[in-house]
N, C-alpha and C positions, 0 to 999 in steps of 0.2 A: 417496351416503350409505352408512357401515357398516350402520346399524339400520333394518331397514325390514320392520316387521311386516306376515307375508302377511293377516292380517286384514284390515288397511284396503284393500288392492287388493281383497281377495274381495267385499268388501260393495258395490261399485261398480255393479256390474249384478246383485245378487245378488236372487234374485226367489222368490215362494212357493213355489212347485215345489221350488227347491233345500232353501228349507226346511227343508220337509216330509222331502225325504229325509233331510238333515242330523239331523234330530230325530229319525227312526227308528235312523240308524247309532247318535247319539249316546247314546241307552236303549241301545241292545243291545250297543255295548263300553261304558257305565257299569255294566251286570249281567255281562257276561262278566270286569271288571277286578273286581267285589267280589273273591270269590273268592281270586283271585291276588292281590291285593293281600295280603286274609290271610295265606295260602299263602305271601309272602315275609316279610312280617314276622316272622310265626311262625317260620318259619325261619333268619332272620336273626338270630334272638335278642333279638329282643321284642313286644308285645302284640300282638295284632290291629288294635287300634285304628289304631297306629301305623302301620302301612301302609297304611292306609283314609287316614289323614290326608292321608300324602305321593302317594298316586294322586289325590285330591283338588286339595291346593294345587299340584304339581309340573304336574298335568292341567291346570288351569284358568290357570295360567302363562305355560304353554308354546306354550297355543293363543291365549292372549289377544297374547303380544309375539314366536312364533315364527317360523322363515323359511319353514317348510315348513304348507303349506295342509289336509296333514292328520295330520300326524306326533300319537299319542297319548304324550305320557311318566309315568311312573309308577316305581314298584319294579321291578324287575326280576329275574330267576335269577343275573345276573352280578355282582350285588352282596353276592348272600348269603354266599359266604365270605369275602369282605373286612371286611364289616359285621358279620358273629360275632367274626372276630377284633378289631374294636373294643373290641368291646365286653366280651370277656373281658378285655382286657388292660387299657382304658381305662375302661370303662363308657358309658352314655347322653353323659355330659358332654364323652367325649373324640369320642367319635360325632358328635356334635356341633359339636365345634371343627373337625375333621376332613371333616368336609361344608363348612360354610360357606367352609373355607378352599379348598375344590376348587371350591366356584361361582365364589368370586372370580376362581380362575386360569380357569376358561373362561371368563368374561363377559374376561377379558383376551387370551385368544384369540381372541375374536372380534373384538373391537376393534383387535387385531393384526393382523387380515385373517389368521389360523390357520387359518382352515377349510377351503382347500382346499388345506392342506399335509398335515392330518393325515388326508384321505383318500386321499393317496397312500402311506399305510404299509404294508408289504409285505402281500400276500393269504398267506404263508406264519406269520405273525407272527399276524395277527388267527385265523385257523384252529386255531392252535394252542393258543393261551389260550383263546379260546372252546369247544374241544373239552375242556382240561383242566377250566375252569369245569363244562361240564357233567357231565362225572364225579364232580368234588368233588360237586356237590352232588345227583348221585343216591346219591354213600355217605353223605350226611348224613341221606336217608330211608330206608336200610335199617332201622336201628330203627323208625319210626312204622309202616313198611307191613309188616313182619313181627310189631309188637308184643312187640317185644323187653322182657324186663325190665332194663333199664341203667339206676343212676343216674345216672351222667356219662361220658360220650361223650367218646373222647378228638378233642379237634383235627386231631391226626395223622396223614393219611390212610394208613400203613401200621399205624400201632396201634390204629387206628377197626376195619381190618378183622379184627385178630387178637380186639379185644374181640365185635364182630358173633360169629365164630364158637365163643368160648368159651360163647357167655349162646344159642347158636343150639336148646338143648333148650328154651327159656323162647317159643319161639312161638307166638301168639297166632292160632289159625287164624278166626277170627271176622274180624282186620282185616287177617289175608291177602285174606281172601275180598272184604273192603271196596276192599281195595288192587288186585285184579285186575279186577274188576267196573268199578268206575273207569277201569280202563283201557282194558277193551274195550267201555263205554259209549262213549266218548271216540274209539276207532277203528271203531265200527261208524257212527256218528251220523252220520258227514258222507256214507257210503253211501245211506243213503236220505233225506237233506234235507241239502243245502249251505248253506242256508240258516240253520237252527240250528244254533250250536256246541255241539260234542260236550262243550266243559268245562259247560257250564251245565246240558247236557243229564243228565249225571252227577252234580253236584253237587246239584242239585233231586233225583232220582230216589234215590239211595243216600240221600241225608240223611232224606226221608219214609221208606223203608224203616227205615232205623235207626232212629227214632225207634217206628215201629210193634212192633222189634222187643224195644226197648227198655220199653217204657212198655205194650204190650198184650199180648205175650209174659213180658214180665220174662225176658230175656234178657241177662246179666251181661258184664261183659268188653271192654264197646265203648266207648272212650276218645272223648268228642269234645270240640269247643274247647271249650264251658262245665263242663267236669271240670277243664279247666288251668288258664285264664283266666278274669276276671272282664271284659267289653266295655264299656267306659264309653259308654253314646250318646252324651251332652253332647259340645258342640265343646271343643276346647280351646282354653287359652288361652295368648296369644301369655308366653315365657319367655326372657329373653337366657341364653343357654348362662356359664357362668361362666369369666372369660378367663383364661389358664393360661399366659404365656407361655412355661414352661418343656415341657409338654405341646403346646403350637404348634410348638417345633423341633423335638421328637419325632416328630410327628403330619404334620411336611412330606412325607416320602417315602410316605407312606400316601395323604394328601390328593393328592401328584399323580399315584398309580395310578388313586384315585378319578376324578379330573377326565379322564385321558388314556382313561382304560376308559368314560366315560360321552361324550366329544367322539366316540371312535372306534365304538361300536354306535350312538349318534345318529344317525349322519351315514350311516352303512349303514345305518339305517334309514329315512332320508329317501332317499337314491338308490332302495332296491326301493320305496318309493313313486312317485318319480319316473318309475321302469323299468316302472309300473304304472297310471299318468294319463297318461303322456307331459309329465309337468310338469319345472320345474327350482327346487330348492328354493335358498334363500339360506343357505349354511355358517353364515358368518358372524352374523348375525342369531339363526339357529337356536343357535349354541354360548353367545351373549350371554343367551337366554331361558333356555336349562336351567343357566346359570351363577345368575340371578338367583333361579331356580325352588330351588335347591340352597342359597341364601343364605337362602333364607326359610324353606322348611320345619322347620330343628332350631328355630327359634323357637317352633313347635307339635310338638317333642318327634318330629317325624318322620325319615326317613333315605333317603340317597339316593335319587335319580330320574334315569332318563335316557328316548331316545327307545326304544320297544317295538315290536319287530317285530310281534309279533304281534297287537298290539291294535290297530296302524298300519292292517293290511295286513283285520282285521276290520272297521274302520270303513271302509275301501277298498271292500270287498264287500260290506255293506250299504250304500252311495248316499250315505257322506261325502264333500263333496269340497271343505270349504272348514272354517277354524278353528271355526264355529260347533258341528260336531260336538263336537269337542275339549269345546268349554266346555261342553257340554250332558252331554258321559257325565261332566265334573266335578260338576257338579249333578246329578246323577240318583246317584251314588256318595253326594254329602252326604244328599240325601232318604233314603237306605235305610237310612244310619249314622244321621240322627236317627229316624227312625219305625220300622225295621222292624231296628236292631242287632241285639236279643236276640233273634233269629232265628239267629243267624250259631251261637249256641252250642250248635246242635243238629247243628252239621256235622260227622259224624265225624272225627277225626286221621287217619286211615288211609286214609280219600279226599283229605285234601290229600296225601299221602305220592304217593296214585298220579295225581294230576295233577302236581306234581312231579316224579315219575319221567318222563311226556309231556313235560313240558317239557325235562328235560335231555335228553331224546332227541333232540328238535326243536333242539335250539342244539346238539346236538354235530354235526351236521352230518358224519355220518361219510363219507357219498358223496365229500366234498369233499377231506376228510382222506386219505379213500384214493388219491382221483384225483394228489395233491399227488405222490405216491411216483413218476408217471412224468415227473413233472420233474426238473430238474438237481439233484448230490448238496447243492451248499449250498442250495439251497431247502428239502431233506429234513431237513439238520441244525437249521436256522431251526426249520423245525417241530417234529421231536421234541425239541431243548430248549426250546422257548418251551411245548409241553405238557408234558414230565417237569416243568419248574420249578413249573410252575401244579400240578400233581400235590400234588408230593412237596416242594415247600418252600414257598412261597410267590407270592402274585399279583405282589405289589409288584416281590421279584425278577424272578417272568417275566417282566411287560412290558419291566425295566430290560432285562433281558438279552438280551429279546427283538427292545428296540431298537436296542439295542448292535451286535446282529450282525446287523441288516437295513441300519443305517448302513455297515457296514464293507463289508457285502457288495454295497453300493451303489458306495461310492468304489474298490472291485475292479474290477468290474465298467466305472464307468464311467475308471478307469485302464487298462483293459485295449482301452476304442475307441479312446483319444487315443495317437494314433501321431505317431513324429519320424521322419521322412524324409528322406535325405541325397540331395542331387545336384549331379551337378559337371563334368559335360559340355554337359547341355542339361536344360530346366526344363519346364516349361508356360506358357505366359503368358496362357490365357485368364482370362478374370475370372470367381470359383468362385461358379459359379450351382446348386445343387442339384437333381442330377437330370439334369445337362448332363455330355456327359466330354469331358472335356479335350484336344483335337489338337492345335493352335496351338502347336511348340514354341521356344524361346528360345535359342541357345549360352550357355553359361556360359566367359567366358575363364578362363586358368589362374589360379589364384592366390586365386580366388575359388569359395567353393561357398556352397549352400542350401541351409538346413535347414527344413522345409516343417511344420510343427503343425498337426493335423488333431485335432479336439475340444478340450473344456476343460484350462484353462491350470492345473494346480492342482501340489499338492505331487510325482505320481508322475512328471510330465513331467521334473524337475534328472535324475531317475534316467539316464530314458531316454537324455535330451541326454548324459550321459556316456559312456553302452554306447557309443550310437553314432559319438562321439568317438573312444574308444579302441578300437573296430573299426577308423577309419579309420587311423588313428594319424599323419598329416600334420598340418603345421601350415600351413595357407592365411593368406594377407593378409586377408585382410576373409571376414566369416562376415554371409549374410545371412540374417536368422531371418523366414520367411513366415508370416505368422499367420490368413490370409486366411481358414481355416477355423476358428479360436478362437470360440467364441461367449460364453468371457466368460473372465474372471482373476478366480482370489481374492487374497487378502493373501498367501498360501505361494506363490501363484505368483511375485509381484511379487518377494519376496523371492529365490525362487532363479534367477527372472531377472538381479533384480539380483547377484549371486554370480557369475552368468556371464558378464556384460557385462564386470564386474569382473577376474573372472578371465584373461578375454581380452582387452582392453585393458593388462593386466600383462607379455601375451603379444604386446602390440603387433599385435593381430590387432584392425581397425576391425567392429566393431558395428554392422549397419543392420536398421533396422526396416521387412517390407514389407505392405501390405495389410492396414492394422490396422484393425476395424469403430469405429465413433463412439463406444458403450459402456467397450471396451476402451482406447482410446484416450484419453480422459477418464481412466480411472482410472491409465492411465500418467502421464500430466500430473498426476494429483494427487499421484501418491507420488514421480515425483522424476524416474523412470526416462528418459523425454524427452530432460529436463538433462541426464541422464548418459551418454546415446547422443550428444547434439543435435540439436536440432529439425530441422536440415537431413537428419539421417542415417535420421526416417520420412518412408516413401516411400509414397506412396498405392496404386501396382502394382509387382508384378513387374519390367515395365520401366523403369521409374522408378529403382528399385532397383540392377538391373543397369548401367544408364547413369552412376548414380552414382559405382556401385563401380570399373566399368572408370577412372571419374575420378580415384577416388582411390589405385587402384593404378599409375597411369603415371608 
């Protein structure tokens, strides 16, 4: 089966003890996800609530029909500049359209069996957009954490910065101070307790300060969420997004940045799960949940969700180890949005700015990014355009281009193993066993040579078969093409196969086929190519081959 939710396997032997632990994890990443949740939506370019929602239903989703036994999914940092730009340009409603249309193409990924294609996307490609992601959106907290006075913030990442520094006399050192404290709450905490996380530890700790400083000091100047925001606790209520078809065609290359940016951090984040229980998550299944998780949310006004590393990897370390956590920090998130919301609006702006700024530090993953520089020069280009793009133009574009030239630099690559071999004295005639070298060898009589195909059979191979032609520059009676090492044919193969059989039979030069695997073979037989040799002229071996050819040359 495609769908096969880790829940129901977990509950099989699932016994109190686990529980217990599950219930502890699940509290402690539904309090560590408030927070962040905010923190994204606010950032994203809408309410608070609205993040709450979608860590909510995307949580309690994901864990309920997901493939991974402890994967948490939510809002996330990767979404925030895609989700701004929505929303300026569309609004809530294209937000909207724009989500639901990206669950449906993962819930069709999955069902496509996608999932374990699209964790094969280059590690140079994913590095790179992730790196640029988290830049965007530490320049998108420069103003909250310095308390800048701007009213509109340009989109732009080059004119964002030149505004930063015109309005940089308008510094607010109150949520400097809020902004730094933040951060070195957050890096000193996990020094002396692993065990509490350093965002919570902060977030509690500054927010009581503030407020003391606020309300028993009368100390002026310190921006927090209920100054911006008004937090509705009430749930909301389910809302069909209004269908636009002309905004849908629009809204397609956006939707599947969305879908392809939320398949590809999922799924990396269920593998360092995996790399972390010693488990093996279900792709598949798992891309099917945050497809349906993403269907549903704009219905309650909420926005993207995908799998979270970090939430993943905290419910990891407190004693989660099966979907129960998941659906428990979903619950524990709804309990503190209906009872204890208006709480949330006493949290300074300038502390979500500096756990913000933690977070794009932690996904830029600069270690990684640096390491990438002593690999090969196209792995280095892959990456610095697949980051300048995500910079300085757009997400959408960088993944496209990002994919673009991980494709290309795949079919290089894998054109540059498949080699065509000439010979015309003597051959091999063992049977190509991998890992085995070849002794056994064959005479080739005159008149006759072999051309030997070693890797896939695709569009660069017509090339090669010509150089090596026109190096030799004879014209033999019978050409026999070895394909013993081919492990498959596309459609451009068949095709420029067929061009050459063609071409040499024009040439009066007989065509045999040798050592063709079962796979390859079939799809010969289906496009034609067979007929056009004839079925007598594939030959199961080498010897076969040659026996034939001496036949047909006498």
């Amino acid at each position: 089966m495609i769908f096969q939710p880790k829940l129901f396997s977990a509950l099989k032997n699932y016994s109190k003890q686990q529980f217990l632990a599950d219930l502890k994890a699940g509290i402690i990443v539904g309090v560590v996800a408030l927070p962040l949740a905010i923190a994204f939506g606010i950032a994203s370019g809408v309410t608070p609530e609205k993040g709450l929602y979608s860590a909510i239903i995307a949580g309690f989703i994901v864990s309920l029909l997901g493939g991974s036994r402890v994967q948490i999914s939510g809002p996330t940092g990767a979404f925030i500049i895609i989700v701004s730009g929505i929303i300026q340009d569309f609004g809530m409603a294209g937000l909207a359209i724009a989500t639901i249309i990206a669950g449906i193409m993962l819930v069709a990924m999955g069902f496509l069996k996608l999932g374990s294609v699209i964790k094969f996307i280059p590690y140079p490609v994913v590095v790179g957009f992730t790196s640029g992601i988290a830049l965007s959106i530490f320049a998108t907290q420069i103003k909250d954490f310095f308390g800048l006075q701007i009213d509109n913030v340009p989109t732009d990442f080059i004119y964002k910065w030149g505004v930063y520094f015109r309005h940089f006399d308008t510094i607010n050192f109150w949520s400097l101070g809020i902004g730094i404290a933040t951060i070195l709450i957050i890096a000193i905490t996990p020094k002396i307790s692993k065990k509490i996380p350093g965002l919570l530890v902060a977030i509690i700790l500054v927010t009581v300060i503030v407020y003391f400083l606020r309300n028993q000091l009368g100390v002026q100047g310190i921006e927090t969420i209920g100054d911006r925001f008004f937090i509705d606790p009430s749930l909301p209520k389910a809302e069909a997004p209004p269908i636009d078809f002309k905004a849908i065609q629009t809204l397609l290359p956006t939707a599947f940045t969305i879908a392809m940016l939320c398949a590809i951090v999922t799924l990396l984040s269920a593998t360092v799960a995996d790399g972390a229980l010693g488990d093996k998550h279900d792709s598949n299944t798992e891309l099917i949940a945050q497809g349906i998780a993403n269907v549903v949310t704009p219905f309650f006004g909420g926005i993207p969700s995908m799998g979270a590393i970090a939430r993943t990897m905290t419910n990891i370390n407190n004693g989660g180890r099966t979907p129960i956590a998941g659906i428990v920090h979903a619950v524990v998130l709804l309990l503190i949005v209906v009872f204890l919301g208006g709480l949330t609006k006493h949290i300074p702006v300038a502390c979500l700015a500096g756990v913000l700024v933690v977070v794009s530090y932690n996904m830029s993953d600069w270690r990684s990014f640096k390491a990438l520089f002593k690999n090969s020069r196209a792995d280095i280009a892959v990456l610095l355009t697949t980051f300048i793009l995500t910079v300085a133009f757009d997400l959408t574009i960088a993944i496209e281009i990002g994919l673009l030239l991980a494709v290309v630099l795949f079919i290089k690559r894998t054109s540059e193993t498949a080699t065509v071999s000439l010979f015309k004295n003597e051959v091999s005639c063992a049977e190509y066993v991998e890992g085995n070298v070849d002794t056994e060898k064959l005479t080739i009589p005159n008149g006759i040579e072999v051309y030997e195909i070693e890797g896939p059979f695709f569009f660069g191979i017509a090339n090669k078969f010509e150089e090596v032609m026109k190096q030799v520059g004879d014209k033999p009676n019978i050409r026999i093409i070895r394909m013993r090492k081919v492990p498959f044919i596309d459609s451009t193969g068949v095709h420029n196969l067929e061009s050459l059989i063609k071409s040499s039979q024009k040439e009066n030069i007989t065509i045999l086929l040798s050592g063709v695997n079962p796979q390859v073979h079939q799809m010969l037989k289906k496009t034609g190519i067979e007929a056009l040799v004839g079925s007598e002229n594939v030959c199961s071996n080498i010897n076969e081959a040659v026996a034939r050819a001496v036949q047909l040359n006498n």
